[in-house]
C-alpha positions as a printed NumPy array, in Angstrom:
array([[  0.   ,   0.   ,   0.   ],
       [  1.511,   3.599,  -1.124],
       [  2.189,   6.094,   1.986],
       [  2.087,   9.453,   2.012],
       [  5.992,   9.814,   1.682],
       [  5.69 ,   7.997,  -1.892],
       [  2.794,  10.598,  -3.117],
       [  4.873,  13.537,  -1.745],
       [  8.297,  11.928,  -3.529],
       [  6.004,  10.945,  -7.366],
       [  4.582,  14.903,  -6.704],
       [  8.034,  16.153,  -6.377],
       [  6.665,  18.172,  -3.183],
       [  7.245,  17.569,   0.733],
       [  4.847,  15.441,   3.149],
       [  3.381,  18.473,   4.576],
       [  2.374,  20.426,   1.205],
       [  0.614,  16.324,   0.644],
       [ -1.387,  16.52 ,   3.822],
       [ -2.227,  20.275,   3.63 ],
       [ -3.26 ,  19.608,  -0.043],
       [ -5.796,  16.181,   1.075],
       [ -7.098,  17.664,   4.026],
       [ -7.849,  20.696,   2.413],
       [ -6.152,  22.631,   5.491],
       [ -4.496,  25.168,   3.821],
       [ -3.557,  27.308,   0.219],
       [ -0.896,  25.283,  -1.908],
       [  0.086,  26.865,  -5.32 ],
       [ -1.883,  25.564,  -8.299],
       [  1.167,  23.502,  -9.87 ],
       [  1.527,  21.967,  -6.543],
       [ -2.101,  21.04 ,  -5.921],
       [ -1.93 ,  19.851,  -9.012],
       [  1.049,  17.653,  -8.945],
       [ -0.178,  15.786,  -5.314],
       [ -3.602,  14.968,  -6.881],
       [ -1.947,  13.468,  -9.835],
       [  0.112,  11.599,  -7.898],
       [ -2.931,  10.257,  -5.415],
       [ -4.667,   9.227,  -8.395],
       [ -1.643,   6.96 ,  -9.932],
       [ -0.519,   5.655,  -6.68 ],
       [ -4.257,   5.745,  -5.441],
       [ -3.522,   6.568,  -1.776],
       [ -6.17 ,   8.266,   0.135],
       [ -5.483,   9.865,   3.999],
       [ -7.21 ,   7.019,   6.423],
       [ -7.52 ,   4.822,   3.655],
       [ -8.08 ,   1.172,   5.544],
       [-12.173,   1.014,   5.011],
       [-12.842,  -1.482,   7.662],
       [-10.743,   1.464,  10.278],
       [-12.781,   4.162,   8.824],
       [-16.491,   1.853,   9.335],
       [-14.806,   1.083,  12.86 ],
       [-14.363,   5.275,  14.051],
       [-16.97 ,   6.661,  16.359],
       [-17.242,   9.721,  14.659],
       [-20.147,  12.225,  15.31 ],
       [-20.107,  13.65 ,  11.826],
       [-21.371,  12.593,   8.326],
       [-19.695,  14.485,   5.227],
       [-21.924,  15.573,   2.488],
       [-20.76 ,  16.857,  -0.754],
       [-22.711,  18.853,  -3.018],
       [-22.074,  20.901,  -6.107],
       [-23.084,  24.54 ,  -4.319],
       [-25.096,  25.506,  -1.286],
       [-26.463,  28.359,  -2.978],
       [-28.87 ,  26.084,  -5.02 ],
       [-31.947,  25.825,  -3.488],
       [-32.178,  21.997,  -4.734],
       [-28.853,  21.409,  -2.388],
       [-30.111,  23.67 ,   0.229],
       [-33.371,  21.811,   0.749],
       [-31.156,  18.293,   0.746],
       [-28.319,  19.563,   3.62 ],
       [-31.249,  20.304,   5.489],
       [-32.515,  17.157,   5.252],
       [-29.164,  14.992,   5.831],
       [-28.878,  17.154,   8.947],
       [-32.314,  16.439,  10.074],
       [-31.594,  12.706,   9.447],
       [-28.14 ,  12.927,  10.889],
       [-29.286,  14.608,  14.064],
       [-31.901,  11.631,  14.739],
       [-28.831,   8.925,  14.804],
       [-26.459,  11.768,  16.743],
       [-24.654,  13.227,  14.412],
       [-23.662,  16.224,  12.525],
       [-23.069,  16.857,   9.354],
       [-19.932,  18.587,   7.774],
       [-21.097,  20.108,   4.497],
       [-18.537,  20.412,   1.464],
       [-18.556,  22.107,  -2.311],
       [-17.165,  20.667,  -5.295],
       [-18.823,  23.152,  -7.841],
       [-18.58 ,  21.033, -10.512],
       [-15.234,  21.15 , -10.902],
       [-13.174,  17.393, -11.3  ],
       [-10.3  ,  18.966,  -8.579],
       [-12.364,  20.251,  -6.293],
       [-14.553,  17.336,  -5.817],
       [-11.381,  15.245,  -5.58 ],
       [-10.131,  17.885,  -2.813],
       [-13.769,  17.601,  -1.161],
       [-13.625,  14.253,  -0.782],
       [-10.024,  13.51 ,   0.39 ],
       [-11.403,  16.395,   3.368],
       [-14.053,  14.358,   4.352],
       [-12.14 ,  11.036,   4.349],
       [ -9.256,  12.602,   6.275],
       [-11.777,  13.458,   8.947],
       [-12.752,   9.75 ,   9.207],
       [-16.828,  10.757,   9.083],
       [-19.224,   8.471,   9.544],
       [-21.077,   8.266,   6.278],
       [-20.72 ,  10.365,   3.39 ],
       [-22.895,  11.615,   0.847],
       [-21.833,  12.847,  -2.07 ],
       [-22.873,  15.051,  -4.841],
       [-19.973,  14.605,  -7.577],
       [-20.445,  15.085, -11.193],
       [-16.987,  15.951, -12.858],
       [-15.187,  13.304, -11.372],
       [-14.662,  10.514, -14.108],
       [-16.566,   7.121, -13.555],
       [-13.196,   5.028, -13.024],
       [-12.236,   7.707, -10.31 ],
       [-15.468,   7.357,  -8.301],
       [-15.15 ,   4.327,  -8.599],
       [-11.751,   3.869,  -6.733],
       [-13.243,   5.995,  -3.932],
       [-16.525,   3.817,  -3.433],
       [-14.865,   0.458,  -3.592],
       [-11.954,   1.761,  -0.585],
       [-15.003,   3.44 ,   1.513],
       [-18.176,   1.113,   1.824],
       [-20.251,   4.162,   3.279],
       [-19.993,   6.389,   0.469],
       [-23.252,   6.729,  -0.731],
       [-23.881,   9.047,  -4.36 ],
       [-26.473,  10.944,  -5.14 ],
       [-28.034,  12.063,  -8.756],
       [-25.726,   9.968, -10.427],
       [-25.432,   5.76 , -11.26 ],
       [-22.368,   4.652, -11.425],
       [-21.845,   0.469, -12.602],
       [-21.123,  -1.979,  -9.749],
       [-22.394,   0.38 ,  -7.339],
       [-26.109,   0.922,  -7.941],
       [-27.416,  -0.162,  -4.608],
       [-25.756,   2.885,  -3.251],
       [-26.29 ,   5.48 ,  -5.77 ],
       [-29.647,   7.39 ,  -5.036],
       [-31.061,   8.98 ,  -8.183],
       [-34.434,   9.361, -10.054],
       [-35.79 ,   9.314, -13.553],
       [-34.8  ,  12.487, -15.239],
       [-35.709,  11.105, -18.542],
       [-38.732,  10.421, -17.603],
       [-39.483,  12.997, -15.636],
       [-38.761,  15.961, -18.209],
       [-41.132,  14.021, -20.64 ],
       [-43.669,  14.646, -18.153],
       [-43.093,  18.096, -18.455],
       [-42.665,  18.253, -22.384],
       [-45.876,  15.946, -22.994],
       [-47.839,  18.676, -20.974],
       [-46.847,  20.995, -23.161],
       [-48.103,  19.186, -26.442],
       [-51.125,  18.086, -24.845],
       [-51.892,  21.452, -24.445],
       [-51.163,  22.189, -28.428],
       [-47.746,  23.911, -28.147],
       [-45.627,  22.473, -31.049],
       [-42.428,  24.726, -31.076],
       [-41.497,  23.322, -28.002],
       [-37.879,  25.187, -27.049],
       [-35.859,  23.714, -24.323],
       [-33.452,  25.035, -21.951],
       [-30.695,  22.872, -20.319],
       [-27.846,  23.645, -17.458],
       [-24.394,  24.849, -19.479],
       [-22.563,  22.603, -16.646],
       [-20.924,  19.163, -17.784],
       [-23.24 ,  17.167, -15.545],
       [-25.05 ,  13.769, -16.344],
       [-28.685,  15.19 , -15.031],
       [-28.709,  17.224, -17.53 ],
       [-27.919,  15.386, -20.451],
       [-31.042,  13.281, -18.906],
       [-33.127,  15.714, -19.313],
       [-32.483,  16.49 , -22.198],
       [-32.984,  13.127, -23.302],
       [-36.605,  13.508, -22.113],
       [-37.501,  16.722, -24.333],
       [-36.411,  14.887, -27.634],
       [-37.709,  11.167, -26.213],
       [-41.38 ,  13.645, -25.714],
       [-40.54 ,  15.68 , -29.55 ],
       [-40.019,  11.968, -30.993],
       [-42.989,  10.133, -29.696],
       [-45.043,  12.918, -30.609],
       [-43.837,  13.594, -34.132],
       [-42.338,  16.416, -33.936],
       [-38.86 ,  17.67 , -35.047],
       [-36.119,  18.402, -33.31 ],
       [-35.075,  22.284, -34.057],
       [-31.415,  21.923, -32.575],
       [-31.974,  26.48 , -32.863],
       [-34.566,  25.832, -29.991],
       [-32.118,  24.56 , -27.405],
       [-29.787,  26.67 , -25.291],
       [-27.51 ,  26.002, -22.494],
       [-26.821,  28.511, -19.642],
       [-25.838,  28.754, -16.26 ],
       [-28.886,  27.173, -14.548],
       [-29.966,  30.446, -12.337],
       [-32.43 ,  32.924, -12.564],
       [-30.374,  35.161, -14.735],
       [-29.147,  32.132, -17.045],
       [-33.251,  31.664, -17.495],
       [-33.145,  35.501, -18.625],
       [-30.12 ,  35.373, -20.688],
       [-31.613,  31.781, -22.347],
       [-35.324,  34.224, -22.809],
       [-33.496,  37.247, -24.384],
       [-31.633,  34.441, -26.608],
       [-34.237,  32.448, -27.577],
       [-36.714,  36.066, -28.717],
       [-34.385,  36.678, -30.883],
       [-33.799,  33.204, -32.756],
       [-37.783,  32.42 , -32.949],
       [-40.799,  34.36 , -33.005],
       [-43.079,  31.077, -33.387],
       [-42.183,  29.287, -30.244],
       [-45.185,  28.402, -28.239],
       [-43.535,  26.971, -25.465],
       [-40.375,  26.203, -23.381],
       [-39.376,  23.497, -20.879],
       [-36.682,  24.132, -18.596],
       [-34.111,  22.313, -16.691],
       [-34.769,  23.2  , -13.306],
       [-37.476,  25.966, -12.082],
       [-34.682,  28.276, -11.66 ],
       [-34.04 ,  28.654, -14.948],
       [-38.002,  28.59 , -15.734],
       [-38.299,  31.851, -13.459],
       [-36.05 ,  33.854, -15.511],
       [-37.424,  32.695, -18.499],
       [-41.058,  33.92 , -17.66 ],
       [-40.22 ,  37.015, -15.878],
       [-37.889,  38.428, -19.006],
       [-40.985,  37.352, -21.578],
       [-43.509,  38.996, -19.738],
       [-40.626,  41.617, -19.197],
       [-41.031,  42.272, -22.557],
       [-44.885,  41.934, -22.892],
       [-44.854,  38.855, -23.831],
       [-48.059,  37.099, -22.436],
       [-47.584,  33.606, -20.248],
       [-48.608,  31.426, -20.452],
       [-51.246,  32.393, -23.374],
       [-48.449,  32.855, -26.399],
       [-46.013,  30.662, -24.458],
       [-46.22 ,  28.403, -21.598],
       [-43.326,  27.56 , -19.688],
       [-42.04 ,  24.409, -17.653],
       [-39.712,  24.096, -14.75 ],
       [-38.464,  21.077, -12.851],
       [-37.525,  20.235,  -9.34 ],
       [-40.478,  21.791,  -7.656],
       [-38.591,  24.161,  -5.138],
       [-41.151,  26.785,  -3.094],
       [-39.84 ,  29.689,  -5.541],
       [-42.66 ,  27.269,  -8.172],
       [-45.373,  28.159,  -6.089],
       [-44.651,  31.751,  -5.253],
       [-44.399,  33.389,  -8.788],
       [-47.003,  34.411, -10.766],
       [-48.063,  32.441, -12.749],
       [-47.352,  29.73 , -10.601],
       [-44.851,  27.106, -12.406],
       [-46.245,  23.953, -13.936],
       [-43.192,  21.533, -12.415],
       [-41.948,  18.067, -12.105],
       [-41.438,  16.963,  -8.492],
       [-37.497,  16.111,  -7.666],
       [-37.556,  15.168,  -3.714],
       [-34.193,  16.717,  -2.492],
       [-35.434,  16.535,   0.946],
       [-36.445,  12.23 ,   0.228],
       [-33.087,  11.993,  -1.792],
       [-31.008,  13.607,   1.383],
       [-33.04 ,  11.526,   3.777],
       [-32.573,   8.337,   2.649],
       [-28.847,   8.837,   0.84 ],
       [-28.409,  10.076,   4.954],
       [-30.   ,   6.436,   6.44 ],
       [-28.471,   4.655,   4.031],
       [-24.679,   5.938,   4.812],
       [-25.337,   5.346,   8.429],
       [-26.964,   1.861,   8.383],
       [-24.25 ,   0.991,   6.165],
       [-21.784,   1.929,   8.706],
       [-23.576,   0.386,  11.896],
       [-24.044,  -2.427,   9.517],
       [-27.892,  -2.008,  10.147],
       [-30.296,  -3.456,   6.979],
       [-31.752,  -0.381,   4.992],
       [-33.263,  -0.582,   1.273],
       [-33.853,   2.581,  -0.194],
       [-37.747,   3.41 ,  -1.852],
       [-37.979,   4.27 ,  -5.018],
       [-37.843,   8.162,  -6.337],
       [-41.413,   8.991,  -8.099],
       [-41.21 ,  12.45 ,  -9.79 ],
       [-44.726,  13.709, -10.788],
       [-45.999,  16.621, -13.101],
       [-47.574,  19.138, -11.022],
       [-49.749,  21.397, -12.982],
       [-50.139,  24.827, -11.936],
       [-50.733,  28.2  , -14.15 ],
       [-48.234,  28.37 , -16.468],
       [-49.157,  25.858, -18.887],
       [-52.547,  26.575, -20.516],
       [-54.18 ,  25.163, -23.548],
       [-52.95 ,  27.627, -27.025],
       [-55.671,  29.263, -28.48 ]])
């Protein structure tokens, strides 16, 4: 088994710069950041890396790992691994990885130096044979919004395919035919999904695939105006838009009618998730439920009974269409 004296001596830096850079302790330069990840990853050490001594720690924490606490989707899912780590008497030590492949690997090695628990993790950028690595050393890690091969009874997810053709079949049954959709710019698998859902709902109902009527931007409010400001001046026809997440469905309806464009009577919109911001704006957001909150629950129970060696099989993930005011039939 590698030691951290052969990463620091393949990285070309000293022990100390290693253990600052995997426990995330302290600023390293770039190059050398760089260097000791490359050098985990070929000799692939990890800080604490015997599983059966990390299952065996009494720790009071469980590490979760999400993309950024500033979306309301991740928000709503801390709150719920807290709730669920509080009932088993623990905390939870919350980490960001922004979608970026180094900082995930850096959020991880931070939780695994600090021997939690369980872990729950949020990690898109990482590559498949990487995540792998890290779930076969450390039995509790438990992943959510994303399946990864040989480890599907810990990977908590639901059916984004299937769940954005909810949203895009309401929109055709309700006659809109120039159907425009707008995804997340970031490199993550739920989006690709989803996306997969607005041409699987396009196919089955005979419709064409305008590749002009998709747009990717940052999925926010003000990516959903950008993607509305883009999209007015490609198409004058469109008659309705689906959106990746409700964010992105907010900005879209508030620059339209902005510009007096009427929703959902010339264009009904679609948002997905089903955060509290869908229920507050006017007209209220036709959605697809996404149950952060379940998702955060269970991916919690799951980590823990994993570690106490407890039983625990995890329900299945129903999203639903939830129709509301901003999907009405086209004149």
């Amino acid at each position: 088994m590698s030691t951290i004296r052969d990463v620091a001596k393949l990285a070309g830096v000293s022990v100390a710069t290693v253990s600052r850079v995997l426990n995330g302790t302290a600023k390293v330069s770039d190059e050398a950041r760089r260097a000791v990840l490359n050098a985990q990853e070929a000799l692939d050490f990890h800080l604490n890396a015997n599983a059966r001594a990390l299952a065996q720690q009494e720790s009071q924490t469980v590490g979760v790992l999400v993309s950024s606490v500033d979306d309301p989707y991740f928000a709503n899912m801390i709150k719920a691994c807290d709730e669920a780590a509080w009932e088993r008497g623990k905390m939870v030590l919350v980490t960001q990885g922004y979608y970026d492949q180094e900082r995930e690997q850096m959020a991880l090695n931070a939780m695994i130096s600090r021997q939690c628990a369980g872990l729950v993790v949020h990690a898109i950028a990482l590559p498949d044979d990487a995540m792998a690595r890290y779930m076969a050393q450390f039995p509790c890690m438990v992943l959510v919004n994303r399946l990864l091969k040989g480890f599907e009874e810990r990977c908590v997810n639901i059916d984004n395919v299937g769940g954005m053709e909810l949203a895009v079949n309401e929109l055709i049954a309700n006659g809109r035919r120039n159907i425009a959709y707008v995804n997340s710019s970031m490199k993550i698998l739920d989006a690709d999904y989803r996306c997969q859902g607005y041409l699987r709902a396009l196919r089955r109902a005979g419709i064409d695939a305008d590749p002009a009527l998709a747009v990717k931007v940052p999925p926010t409010l003000e990516g959903g105006a950008e993607a509305a400001r883009i999209l007015m001046e490609r198409h004058k026809s469109i008659d309705g838009i689906a959106c990746y997440n409700d964010a992105l469905a907010a900005g879209v309806m508030n620059t339209l009618m902005t510009n007096d464009v009427d929703v959902p009577g010339q264009i009904s919109i679609t948002g997905f998730d089903d955060l509290p911001l869908a229920r507050v704006i006017h007209p209220a957001l036709t959605t697809v439920t996404n149950p952060s909150d379940e998702i955060g629950r269970c991916a919690t129970e799951l980590t823990l009974a994993i570690h106490d060696g407890r039983p625990c099989h995890l329900p299945p993930f129903e999203t639903r269409l939830i129709r509301r005011g901003s999907v009405v039939p086209k004149a």
